[in-house]
N, C-alpha and C positions, 0 to 999 in steps of 0.2 A: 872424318869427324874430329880426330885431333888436332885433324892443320889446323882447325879454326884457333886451338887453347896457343897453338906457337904462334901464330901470327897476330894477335894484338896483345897490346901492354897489360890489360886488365885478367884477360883470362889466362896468360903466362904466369902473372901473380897467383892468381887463386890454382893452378894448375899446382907450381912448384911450392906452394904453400899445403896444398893438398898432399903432399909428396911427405915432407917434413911429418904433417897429421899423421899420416898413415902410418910413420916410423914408431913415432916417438910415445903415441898413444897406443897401443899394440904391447910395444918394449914395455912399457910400466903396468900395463893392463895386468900383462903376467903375475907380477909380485902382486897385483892386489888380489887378483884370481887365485891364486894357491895361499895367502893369507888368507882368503875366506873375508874378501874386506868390501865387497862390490857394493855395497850402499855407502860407501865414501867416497866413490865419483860422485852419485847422487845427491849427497848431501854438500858440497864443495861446487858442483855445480848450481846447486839453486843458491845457495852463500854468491856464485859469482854473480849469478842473473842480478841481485840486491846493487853489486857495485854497477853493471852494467846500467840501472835503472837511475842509479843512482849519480852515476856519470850525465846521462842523458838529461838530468834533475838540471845539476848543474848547470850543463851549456843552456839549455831554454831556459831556465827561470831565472839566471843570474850569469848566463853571458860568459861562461868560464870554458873556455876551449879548452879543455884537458881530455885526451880520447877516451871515452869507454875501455876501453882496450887495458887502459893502466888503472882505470878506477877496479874493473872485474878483476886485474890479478892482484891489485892491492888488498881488496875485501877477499878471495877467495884463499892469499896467504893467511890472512890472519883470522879467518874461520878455519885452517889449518891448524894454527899453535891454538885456537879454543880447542883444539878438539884431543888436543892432545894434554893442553891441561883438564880438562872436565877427566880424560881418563885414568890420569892419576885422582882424581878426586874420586870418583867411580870406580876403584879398583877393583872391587868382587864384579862390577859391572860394567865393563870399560865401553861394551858394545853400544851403552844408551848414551854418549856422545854422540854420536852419531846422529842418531834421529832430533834431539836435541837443539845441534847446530842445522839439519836440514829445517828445521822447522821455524829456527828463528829470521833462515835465507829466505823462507818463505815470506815470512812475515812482513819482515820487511822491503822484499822487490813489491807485494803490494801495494805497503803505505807510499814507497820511491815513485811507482807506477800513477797511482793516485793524483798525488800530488804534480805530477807530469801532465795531467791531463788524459792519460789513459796510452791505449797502446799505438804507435806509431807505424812509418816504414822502417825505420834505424831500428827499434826494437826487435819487428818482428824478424830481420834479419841477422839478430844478434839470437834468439830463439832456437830458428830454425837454418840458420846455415843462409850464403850468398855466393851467386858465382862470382859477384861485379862487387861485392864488400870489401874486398882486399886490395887498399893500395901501396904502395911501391915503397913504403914508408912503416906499413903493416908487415909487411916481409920482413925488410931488414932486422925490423924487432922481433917476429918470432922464429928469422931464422937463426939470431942470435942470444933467444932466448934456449929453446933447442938444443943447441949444441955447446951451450952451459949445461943441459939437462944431460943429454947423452955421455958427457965427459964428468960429470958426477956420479951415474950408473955404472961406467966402464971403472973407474975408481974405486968403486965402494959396491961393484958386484959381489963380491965374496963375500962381504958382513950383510949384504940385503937378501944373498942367497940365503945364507946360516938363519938370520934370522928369520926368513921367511916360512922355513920348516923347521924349526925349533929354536922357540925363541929363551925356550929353559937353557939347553946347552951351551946359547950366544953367551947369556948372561956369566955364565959357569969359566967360561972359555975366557971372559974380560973383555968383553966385547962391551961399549958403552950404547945399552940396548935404546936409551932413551933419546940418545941425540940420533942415530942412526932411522928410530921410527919416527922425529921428529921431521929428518932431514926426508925423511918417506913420504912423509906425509906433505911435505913443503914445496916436492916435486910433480907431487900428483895435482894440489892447486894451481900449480905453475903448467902442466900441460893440461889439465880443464879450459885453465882460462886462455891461451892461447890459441884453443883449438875451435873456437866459439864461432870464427869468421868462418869458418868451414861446415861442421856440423854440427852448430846452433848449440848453446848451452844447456840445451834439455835433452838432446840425444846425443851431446857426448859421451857420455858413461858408458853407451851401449857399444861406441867404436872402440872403447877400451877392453871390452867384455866379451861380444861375441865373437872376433877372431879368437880370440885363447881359448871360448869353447869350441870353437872349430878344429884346431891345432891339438886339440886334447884329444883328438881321435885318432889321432895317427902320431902324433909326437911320443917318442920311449925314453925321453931323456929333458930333464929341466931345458936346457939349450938348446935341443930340437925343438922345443917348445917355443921358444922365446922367436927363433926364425920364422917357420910355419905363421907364426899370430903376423910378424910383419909380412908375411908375404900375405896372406887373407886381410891384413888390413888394407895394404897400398891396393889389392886388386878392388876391394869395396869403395876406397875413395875414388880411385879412378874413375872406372868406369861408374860410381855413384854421381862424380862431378857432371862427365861426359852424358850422359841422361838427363840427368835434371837441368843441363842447359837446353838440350834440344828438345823434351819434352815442357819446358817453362814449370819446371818443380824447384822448392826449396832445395839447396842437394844434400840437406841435414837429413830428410825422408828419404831418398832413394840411397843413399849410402847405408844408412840402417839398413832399408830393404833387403839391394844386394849381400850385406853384412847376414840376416836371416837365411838368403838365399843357399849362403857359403854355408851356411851352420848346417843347414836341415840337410846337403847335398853331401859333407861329410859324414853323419852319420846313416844316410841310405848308403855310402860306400863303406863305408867301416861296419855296417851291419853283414852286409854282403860277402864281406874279407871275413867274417869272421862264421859264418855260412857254409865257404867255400873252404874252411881251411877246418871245418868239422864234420 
């Protein structure tokens, strides 16, 4: 079943682009999971869906080949810095940025949508994920998006760590807490929207999310943690990819899926460990 993803150019792409997903969504998952942050996938992802609509706007109604790709990470950074301005404005309330910016993503991929004529094939596989979306071209960008991402987190783990479990003491310590959540936040639109050719801009959030709550059952240490979430994420895309080709699914849905499957099978084993060891 795998031969088939190595032997043509298409499904190699979405394979080792799947690969990348698995890592780098997972890796940043963590920090927004122990932040307490999980509706800022949610709301950065429907902010991307706006530019993706919006992209697609473009090329049909005025001819402008600029890829979706760079319109959804354009609009998904800068529903980024809204949200982090609104949160200084919002101080006693910093949380209702959030819903705020999710609401106005909505809004707008509607009017974008609308005005497109409604929803397409190119849409709905920007949605829900494609095995055959990703060309040769898409890779390179977000293998190179990526590994900006990863070599940012390796850099600036200590102050994302610090701040992510106390962001009182960051601040205390001289830690410049505003550009660091900035740059947090700048990372997380940046792996939303790259992850979109994979599993769809509506259930990424959740590839971010439930490996860390799978990993949270067995991991005893921040960086056990951070491991575990990549290896339940690359095993959810995998094998999510590898199904949803030979079953003809989106693989945005069956990578959720097996992503569920991981979660619910962790804790009937970690219930059991904790059973057997009482």
């Amino acid at each position: 079943m795998l031969a088939d993803f190595l032997e043509y150019d298409f499904l190699r792409n979405t394979l080792f682009t799947g690969i990348i997903i698995g890592l780098i969504a997972p890796l940043l998952g963590t920090f927004i999971v122990v932040r307490r942050l999980s509706l800022l996938a949610d709301a950065l992802s429907h902010v991307t869906l706006a530019g993706i609509a919006f992209g697609l706007l473009l090329e049909k109604n005025f001819a402008l080949m600029i890829s979706p790709l760079y319109t959804g990470i354009a609009f998904s950074v800068f529903g980024s810095i809204l949200i982090e301005k609104l949160r200084g404005v919002y101080k006693a309330f910093q949380e209702l940025a959030i819903p705020i910016i999710l609401s106005g993503g909505v809004g707008l991929s509607v009017i974008f949508i609308s005005i497109a004529d409604g929803f397409n094939t190119d849409l709905f596989s920007y949605l829900f994920g494609s095995v055959s979306a990703v060309s040769k071209s898409d890779f390179y960008s977000i293998a190179g998006i990526a590994g900006f991402i990863i070599i940012i987190i390796v850099l600036f783990f200590k102050e994302l760590f610090t701040l992510s479990f106390d962001e009182e003491h960051a601040t205390i310590s001289g830690l410049h807490t505003k550009a660091i959540h900035l740059l947090f936040i700048v990372l997380t639109a940046l792996v939303i929207a790259i992850s979109m050719r994979i599993v769809g801009v509506l259930l990424v959030s959740a590839l971010m999310t439930l490996p860390v709550a799978a990993s949270m059952r067995f991991a005893k240490g921040f960086k056990q943690m951070v491991y575990l979430s990549i290896v339940f994420g690359e095993i959810a895309v995998i094998i999510g990819l590898i199904t949803g080709y030979y079953l003809s699914f989106p693989p945005g849905g069956t990578i959720v899926l097996v992503s569920i499957s991981l979660l619910i099978l962790s804790i009937i084993i970690s219930k059991q460990r904790s059973k057997a060891t009482s």
